[in-house]
Every structure is written in C-alpha cells, then in structure tokens.
C-alpha positions as CSV (number, residue, x, y, z in Angstrom):
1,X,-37.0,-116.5,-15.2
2,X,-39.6,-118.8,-16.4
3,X,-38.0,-121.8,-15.2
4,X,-39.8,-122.1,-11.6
5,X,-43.0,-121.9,-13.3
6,X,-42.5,-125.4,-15.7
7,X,-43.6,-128.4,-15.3
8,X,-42.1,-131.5,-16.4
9,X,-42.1,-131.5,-20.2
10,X,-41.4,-127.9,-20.3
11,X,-38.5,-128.5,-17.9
12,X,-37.4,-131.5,-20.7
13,X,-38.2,-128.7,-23.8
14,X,-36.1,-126.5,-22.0
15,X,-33.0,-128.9,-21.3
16,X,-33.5,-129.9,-25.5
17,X,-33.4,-126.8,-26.4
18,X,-30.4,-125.4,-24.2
19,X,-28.4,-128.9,-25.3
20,X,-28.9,-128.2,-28.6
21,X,-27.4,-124.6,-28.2
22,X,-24.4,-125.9,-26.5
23,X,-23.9,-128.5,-29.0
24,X,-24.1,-125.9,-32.1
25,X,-21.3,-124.0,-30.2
26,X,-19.2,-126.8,-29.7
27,X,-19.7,-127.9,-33.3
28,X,-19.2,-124.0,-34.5
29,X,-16.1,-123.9,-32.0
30,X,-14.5,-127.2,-33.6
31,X,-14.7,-125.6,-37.1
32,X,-13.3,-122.1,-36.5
33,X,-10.3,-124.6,-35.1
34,X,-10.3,-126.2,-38.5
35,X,-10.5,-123.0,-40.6
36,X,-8.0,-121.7,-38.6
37,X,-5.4,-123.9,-39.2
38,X,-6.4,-124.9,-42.9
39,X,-7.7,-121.6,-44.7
40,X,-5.2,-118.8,-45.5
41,X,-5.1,-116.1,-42.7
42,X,-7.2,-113.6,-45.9
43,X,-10.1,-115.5,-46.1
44,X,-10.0,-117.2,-42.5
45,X,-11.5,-114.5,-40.4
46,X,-14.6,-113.8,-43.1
47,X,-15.1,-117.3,-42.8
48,X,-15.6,-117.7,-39.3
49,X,-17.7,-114.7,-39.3
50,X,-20.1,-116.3,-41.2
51,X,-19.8,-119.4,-39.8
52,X,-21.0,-117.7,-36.5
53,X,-23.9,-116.4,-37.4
54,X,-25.9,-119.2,-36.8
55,X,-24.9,-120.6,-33.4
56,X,-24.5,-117.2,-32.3
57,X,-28.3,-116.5,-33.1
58,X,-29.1,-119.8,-31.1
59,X,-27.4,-118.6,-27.7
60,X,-28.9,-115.2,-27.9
61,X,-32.2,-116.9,-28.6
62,X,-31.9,-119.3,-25.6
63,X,-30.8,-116.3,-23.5
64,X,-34.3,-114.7,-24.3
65,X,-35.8,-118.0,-23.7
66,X,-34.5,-118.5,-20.3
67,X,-34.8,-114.7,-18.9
68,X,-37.6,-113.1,-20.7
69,X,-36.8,-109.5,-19.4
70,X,-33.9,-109.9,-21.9
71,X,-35.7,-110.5,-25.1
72,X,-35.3,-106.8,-26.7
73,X,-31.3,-106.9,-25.8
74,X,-30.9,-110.8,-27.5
75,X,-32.8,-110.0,-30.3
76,X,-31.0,-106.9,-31.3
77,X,-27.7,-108.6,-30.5
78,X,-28.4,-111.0,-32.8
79,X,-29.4,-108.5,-35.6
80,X,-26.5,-106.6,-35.4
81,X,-24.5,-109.3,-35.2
82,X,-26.0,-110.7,-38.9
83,X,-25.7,-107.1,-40.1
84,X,-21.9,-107.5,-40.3
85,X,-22.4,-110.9,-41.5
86,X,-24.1,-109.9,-44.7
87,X,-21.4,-107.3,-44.8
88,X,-18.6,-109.9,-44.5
89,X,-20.3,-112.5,-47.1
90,X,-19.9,-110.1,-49.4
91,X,-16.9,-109.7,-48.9
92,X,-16.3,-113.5,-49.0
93,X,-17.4,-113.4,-52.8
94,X,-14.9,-110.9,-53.9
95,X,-12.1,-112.7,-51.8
96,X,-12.8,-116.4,-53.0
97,X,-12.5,-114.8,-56.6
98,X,-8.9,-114.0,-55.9
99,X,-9.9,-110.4,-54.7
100,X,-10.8,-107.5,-55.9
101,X,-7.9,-106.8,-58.3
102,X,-8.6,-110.5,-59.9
103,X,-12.3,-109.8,-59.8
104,X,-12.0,-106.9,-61.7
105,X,-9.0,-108.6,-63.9
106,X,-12.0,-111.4,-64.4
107,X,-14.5,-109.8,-65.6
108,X,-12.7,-106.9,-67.0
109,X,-15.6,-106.6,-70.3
110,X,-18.3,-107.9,-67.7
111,X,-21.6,-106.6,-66.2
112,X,-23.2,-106.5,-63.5
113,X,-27.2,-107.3,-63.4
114,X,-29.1,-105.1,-61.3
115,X,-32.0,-105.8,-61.9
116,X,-32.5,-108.5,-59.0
117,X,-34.1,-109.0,-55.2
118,X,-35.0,-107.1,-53.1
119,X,-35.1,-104.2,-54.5
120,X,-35.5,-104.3,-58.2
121,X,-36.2,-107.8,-59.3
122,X,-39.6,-106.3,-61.5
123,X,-37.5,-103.5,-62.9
124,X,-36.4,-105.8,-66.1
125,X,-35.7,-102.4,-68.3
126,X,-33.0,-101.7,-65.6
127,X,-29.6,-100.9,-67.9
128,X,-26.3,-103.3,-66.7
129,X,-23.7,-101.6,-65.2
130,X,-20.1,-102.0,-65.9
131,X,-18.2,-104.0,-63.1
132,X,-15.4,-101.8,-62.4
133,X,-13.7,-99.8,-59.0
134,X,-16.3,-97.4,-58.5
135,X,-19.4,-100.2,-59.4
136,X,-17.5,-102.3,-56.6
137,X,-16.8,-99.7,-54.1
138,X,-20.9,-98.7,-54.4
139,X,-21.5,-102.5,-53.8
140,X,-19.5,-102.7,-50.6
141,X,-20.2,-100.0,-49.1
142,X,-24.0,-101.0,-49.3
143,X,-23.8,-103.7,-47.1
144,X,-21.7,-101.5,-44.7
145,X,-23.6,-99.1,-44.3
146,X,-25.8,-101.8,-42.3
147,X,-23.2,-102.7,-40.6
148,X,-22.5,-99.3,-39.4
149,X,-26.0,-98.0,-38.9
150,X,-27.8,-101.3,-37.0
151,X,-25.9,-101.0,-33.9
152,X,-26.6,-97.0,-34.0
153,X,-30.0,-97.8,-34.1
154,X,-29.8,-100.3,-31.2
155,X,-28.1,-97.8,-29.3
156,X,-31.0,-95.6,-29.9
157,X,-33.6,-98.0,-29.2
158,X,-32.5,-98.8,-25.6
159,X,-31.4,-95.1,-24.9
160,X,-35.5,-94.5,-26.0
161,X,-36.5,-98.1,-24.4
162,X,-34.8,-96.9,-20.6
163,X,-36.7,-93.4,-21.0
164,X,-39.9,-95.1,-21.7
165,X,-40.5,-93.8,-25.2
166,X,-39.9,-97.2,-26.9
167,X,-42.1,-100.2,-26.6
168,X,-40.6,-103.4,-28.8
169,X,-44.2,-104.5,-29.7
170,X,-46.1,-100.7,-29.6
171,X,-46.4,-100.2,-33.3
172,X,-48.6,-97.7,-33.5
173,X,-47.3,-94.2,-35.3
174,X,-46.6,-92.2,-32.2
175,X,-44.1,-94.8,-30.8
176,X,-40.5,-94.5,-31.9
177,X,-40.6,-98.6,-32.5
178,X,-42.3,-98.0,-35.5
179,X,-40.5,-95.7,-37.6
180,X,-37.0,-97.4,-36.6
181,X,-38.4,-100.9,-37.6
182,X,-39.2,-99.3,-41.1
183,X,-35.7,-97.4,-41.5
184,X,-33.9,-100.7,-40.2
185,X,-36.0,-102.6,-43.0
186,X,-35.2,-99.5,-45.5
187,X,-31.4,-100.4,-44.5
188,X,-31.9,-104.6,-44.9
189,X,-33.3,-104.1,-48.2
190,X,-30.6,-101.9,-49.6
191,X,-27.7,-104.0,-48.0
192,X,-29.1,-107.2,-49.3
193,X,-29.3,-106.2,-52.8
194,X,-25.5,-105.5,-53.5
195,X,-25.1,-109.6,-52.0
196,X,-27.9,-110.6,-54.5
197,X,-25.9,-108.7,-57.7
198,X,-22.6,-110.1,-56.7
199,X,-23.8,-113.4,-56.2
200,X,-25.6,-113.5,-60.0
201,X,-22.2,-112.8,-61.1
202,X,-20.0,-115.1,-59.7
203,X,-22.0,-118.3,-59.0
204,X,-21.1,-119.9,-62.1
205,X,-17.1,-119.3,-61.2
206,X,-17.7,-120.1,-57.6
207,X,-19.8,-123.1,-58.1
208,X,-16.4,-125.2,-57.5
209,X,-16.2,-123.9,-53.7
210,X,-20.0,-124.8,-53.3
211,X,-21.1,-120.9,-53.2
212,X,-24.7,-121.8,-53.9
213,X,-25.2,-123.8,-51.1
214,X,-23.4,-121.3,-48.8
215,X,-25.6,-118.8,-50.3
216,X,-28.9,-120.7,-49.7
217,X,-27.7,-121.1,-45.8
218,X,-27.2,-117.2,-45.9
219,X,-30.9,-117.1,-47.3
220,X,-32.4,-119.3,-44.7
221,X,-30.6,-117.4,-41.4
222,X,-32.0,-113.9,-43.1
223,X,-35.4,-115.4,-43.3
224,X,-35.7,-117.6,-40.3
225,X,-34.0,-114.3,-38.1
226,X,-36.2,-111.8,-39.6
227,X,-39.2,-112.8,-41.9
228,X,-40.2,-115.7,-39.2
229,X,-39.8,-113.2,-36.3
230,X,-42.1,-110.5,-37.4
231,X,-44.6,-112.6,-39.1
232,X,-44.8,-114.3,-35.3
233,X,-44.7,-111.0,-33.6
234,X,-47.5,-109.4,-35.8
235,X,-49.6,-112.6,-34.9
236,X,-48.8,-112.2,-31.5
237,X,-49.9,-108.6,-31.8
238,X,-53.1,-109.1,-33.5
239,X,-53.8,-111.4,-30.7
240,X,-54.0,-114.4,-33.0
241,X,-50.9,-116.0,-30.9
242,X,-53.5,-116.2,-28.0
243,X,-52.0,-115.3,-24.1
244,X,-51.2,-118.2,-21.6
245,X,-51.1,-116.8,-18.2
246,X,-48.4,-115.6,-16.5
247,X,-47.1,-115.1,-20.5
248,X,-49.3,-112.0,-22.8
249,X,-49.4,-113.0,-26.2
250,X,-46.7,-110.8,-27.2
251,X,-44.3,-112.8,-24.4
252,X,-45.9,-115.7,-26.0
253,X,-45.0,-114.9,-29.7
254,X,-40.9,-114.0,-28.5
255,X,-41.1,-117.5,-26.3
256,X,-41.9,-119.5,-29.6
257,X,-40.1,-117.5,-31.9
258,X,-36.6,-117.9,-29.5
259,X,-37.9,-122.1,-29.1
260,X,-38.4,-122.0,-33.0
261,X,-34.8,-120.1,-34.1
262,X,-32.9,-122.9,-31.9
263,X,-34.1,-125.6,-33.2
264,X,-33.2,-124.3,-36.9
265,X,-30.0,-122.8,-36.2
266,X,-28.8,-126.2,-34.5
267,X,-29.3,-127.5,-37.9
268,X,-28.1,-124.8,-39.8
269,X,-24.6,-124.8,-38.1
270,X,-24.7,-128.7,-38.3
271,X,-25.3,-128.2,-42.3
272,X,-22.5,-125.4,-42.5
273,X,-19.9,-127.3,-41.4
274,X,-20.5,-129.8,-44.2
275,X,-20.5,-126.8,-46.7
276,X,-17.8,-124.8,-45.4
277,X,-15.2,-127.8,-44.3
278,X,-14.6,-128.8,-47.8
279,X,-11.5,-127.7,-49.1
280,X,-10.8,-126.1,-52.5
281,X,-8.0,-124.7,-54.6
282,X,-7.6,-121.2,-55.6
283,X,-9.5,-120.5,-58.7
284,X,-7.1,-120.4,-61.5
285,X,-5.0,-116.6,-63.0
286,X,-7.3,-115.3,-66.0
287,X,-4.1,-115.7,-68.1
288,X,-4.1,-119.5,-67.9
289,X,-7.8,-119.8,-67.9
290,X,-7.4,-117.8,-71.6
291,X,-4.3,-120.3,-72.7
292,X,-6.1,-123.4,-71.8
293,X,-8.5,-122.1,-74.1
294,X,-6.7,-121.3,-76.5
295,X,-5.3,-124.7,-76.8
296,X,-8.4,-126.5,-76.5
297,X,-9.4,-124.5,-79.8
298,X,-5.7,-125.3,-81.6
299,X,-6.3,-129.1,-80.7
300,X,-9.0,-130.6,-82.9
C-alpha cells in the first residue's frame, strides 16, 4: 500500500479521491432504487447495468490506487465489466423501441447503414442491409461475443500472469500481453460497431427518451476506460511518464490513470442520473403513428 509513504497533500488527494468514489456509489445506489420502483421490470435491469458502469469503474480504479499489487486484477475487472455493458446498451436500443418484434414492425421497409465507426466509417460504397431477424440476430450477437470472450481472456491472462509468462506492460512480440491486447482490441472494434449501426437508426425515434445524450455518456466511459489508459501506459512505457521513486514509470502511468478515471467517472455517474431519471412514455404502436398521419393529410 502506498499509503504509509504519503505526505500530507497526497494523504488529502487520496481521501478526495476515495470520497468521491463513495459518493458516485451512493448516488449510483439511490438511482437503481429509483429505476427499480419506476421502470418496468423489461427494461429495469438493462438500465441499471448501464448505469453501473461508471461508478463501478471508479471503485475498481480506487482499489488499484490504494493497493498497487492489484492494478492488473481492477483493471480487467473493470473491462469485463463494460464488455457486458456495451452488450446490454444494445440491447437497451432495441427494448426502448418496444422490442424486437416492434423494431422490426417499425422499420419493416427500413435499412440499416453500415457503413459507420469503427470499423467501416471510410467504406461509403458499403451496400445497406435490410433490417430484418437475421440482420438483428448478426447485430446482437456482435456485442456478445465480447461479452463472452473478455472474461475468457482475463482468465487466460492471470492463468499466464501466475506462471510468469505475462507481463501487463511487456509488449514486446514474444510476451503473451501483446497478442491478447490486439485480439481484445480486434473484439472491441467489432462489438462496438453493431452499437454504432443501431444507434444511426433509431436516434431520430429515440430522441424523446434522450438516447443521444445516453449515447454520448456511453462514448466518454469507452474512451476515458480504454483510449486514455493506453495512450497513458504507452507514455509510461516509452518512459515519457518519467519514474518517482519507490513508483517505475509504468506504476506511475496506472497511479494517474486510476487518479484520472475517478475523478471522471464521479462526474459521469453524477451526469447519468440526470439523463437516465427522466421518465418517458412508451413510444407509440406503428398503427397509430400511420393513422395520425393519415389524418393530418385528410385535415387541410
């Protein structure tokens, strides 16, 4: 523990930090209350999934920042963890559509736009495919397979880390670290692009139960979890992060990346309970949507 070593501010830092960790729990704890007794029992469990994500990224992170023996195990906890998460906000499109029977009732003559981030936002020429069964079924089960394959992978990783074989900072090609980083980003890229075509589709009918925002608060914890961390770890690597004895610089780069994720999931869980507390009818049946429409044409 690093705690004997601080001195005064760092001792203040730390008590900051760890209050505002307990304060995003009680704040995240408060809401799942809410959701719980407010949103139907389909939607209530997706919602406080994702509603999780955040604080539960801040107590790993403080975890790693108190005992820094336990940075590989937080940090992977935490990835798994947001690997279901994009799963299950996927999953949060289709339901606050109606589901998937009134999704594909919706948009029946629809299409979906594949040609978007991560994967193919350059490939314009890319054909649209229909939105039907099958399209959904491909969609779902690339965000699952994420879910399913990042805690294998962790598993992995410490079976290799406790035999030696697998240093979280040894990326050259003859560790192990490297070529599961690169499948587990092979895996991020693929399960974020089904979220990114869903979310084209149905922004414009979501936009009534504030699915843009909720989206851009899905973008930040992605990039502040995994773009932040490795652009701090490969600066901590390169030796730019320098070393401050008794921390390397690779301790160095987890100890301000864990200080750093705090601090903007604290906010993050204080902006999602705005977002997410608001309440909203269901969307309307297709057939009345059509009637209304018709009428507004018969009326002039």
């Amino acid at each position: 523990s690093l705690s004997a070593g601080l001195d005064l501010p760092g001792r203040f830092l730390f008590a900051v930090l760890t209050l505002m960790m307990l304060i995003a729990n009680l704040v995240f704890i408060e809401e799942a209350v809410y959701i719980y007794r407010k949103i139907p029992t389909s939607k209530r469990s997706i919602i406080i999934w994702i509603n999780a994500a955040a604080p539960v990224i801040a107590t790993t992170s403080c975890i790693g920042m108190w005992i820094p023996r336990s940075t590989m195990f937080t940090d992977f906890t935490a990835a798994v963890f947001f690997a279901i998460v994009i799963h299950k906000f996927l999953m949060m499109m289709i339901k606050e559509c109606g589901g998937q029977k009134m999704l594909l009732k919706r948009f029946e003559n629809g299409r979906f736009k594949i040609s978007t981030g991560p994967c193919c936002c350059c490939c314009l020429c890319l054909p649209r495919v229909r939105i039907t069964r099958r399209t959904l079924f491909w969609l779902k089960l690339g965000t699952f397979q994420f879910a399913f394959f990042r805690p294998v992978l962790m598993f992995l990783s410490i079976v290799l880390w406790t035999n030696g074989n697998y240093t979280l900072y040894n990326l050259s090609p003859k560790g192990a670290a490297i070529w599961i980083s690169c499948f587990v980003g092979v895996l991020t890229i693929i399960a974020l692009w089904p979220v990114a075509i869903m979310f084209l589709q149905v922004r414009t009918l979501l936009n009534c139960k504030k699915i843009i925002p909720k989206f851009a608060l899905y973008q930040f914890i992605l990039i502040l979890n995994n773009l932040q961390t490795a652009i701090i770890n490969i600066l901590a690597t390169q030796r730019i992060i320098p070393c401050a004895p008794p921390l390397s610089s690779s301790a160095r780069g987890a100890y301000v990346t864990q200080q750093l994720l705090i601090m903007e999931m604290f906010l993050i869980t204080l902006i999602s309970r705005v977002v997410y507390r608001r309440r909203y009818d269901d969307l309307e049946p297709p057939e009345c949507m059509a009637e209304e429409d018709g009428d507004n044409k018969q009326a002039p």
